[in-house]
N, C-alpha and C positions, 0 to 999 in steps of 0.2 A: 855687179851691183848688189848691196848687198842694206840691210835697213840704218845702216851708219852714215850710211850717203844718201839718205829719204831727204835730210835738208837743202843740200846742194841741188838735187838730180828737182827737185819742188820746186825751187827757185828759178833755176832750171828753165823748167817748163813753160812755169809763170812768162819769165820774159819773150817767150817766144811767142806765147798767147797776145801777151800786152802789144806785141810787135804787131798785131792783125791777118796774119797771113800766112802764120801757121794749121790753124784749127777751127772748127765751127765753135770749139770750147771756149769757152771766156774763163774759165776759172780751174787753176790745179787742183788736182783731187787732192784729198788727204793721204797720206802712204798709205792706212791700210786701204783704202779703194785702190790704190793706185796695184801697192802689191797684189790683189786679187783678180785683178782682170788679166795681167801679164804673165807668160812663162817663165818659169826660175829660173829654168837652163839656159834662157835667148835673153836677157836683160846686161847689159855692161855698159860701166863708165870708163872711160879716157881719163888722166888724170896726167900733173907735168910733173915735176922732177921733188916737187913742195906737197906731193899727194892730192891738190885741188882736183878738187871733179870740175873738168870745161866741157862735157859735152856728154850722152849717152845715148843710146838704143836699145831698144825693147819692143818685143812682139805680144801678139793677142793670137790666138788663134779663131779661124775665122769661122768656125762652126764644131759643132758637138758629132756631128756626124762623121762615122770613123771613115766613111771614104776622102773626107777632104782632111786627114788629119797631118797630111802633108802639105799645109796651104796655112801660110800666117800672116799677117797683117802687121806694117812695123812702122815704130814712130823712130826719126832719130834728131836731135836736140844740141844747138850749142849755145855754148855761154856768149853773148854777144860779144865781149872783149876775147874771145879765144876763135871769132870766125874769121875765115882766110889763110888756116893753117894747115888746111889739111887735115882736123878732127873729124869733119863728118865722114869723110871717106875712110877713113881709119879703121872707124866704128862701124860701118856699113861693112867692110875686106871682112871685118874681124868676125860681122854677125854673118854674114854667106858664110863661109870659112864654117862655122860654126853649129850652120840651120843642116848644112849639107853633109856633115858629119854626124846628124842625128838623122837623118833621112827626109829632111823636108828638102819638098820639090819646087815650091812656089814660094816665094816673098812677095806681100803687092802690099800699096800705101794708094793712097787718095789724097791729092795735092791741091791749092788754088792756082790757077793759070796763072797768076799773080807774083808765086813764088818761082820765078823765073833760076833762084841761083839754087833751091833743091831741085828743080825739076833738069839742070843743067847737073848738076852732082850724080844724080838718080841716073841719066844718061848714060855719063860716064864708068858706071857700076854695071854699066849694063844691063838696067830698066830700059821696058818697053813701055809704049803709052797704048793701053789697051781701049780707051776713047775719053769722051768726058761726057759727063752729068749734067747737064744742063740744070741749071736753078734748080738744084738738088735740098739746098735750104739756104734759111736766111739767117746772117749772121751780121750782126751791129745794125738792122733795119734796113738791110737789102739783099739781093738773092744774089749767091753765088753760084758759081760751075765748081766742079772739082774732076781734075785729070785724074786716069784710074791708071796705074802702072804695075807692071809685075814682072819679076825677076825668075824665068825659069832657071833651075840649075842645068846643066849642062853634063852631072855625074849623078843625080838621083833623077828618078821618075822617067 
């Protein structure tokens, strides 16, 4: 991912926000917020044969403190006409594949119980549900839960 793709990967988002059930967020950041909170190295788009970005993922890392500097936090995102293809998964192989070559040990995300077809994806990647949130906050005027998930590696930590 790279700031050529900030329109696509923005729009992106957007529809997934608009969709309800991705995020407490209602609104895309602008690239530069977006590029500053995520790591350079863990950020990729999927793209089809036409160079369109259909889908990406990106991490945060989950604290400044260097014992957890192996522990990231990661969104991953598709274009509504490109889901059921097999992009998320893609981009999930590609980001493990990836974190665990830099030495991160921990992948985790925080999900709506809602989104029953990430939390089925997550599964299959080999996410665990490490509990949920109970009415952790409210988003569109009522309280949601969010499942906490995390992907140990298997070759670091």
């Amino acid at each position: 991912m790279v700031a050529a793709d900030a329109a696509p990967v923005l729009a992106i988002y957007q529809a997934g926000l608009d969709g309800g059930d991705a995020s407490f967020e209602t609104v895309a950041p602008t690239w530069e917020a977006f590029d500053a909170s995520r790591l350079a190295a863990h950020r990729l788009v999927a793209v089809d044969d036409a160079d369109t970005v259909l889908g990406w993922v990106a991490v945060s890392p989950t604290s400044t403190r260097p014992v957890y500097a192996g522990v990231v936090e990661h969104s991953v995102y598709v274009d509504p006409a490109a889901r059921g293809r097999g992009v998320a998964r893609l981009l999930l192989d590609a980001l493990i594949t990836g974190t665990e070559a830099a030495g991160i040990w921990t992948i985790q995300s925080g999900i709506f119980p809602e989104n029953a077809a990430s939390l089925a994806l997550h599964a299959r990647a080999g996410f665990r549900t490490v509990g949920v949130r109970e009415r952790v906050g409210r988003h569109h005027g009522r309280w949601r839960d969010v499942v906490l998930l995390e992907r140990r590696s298997t070759v670091v930590g």
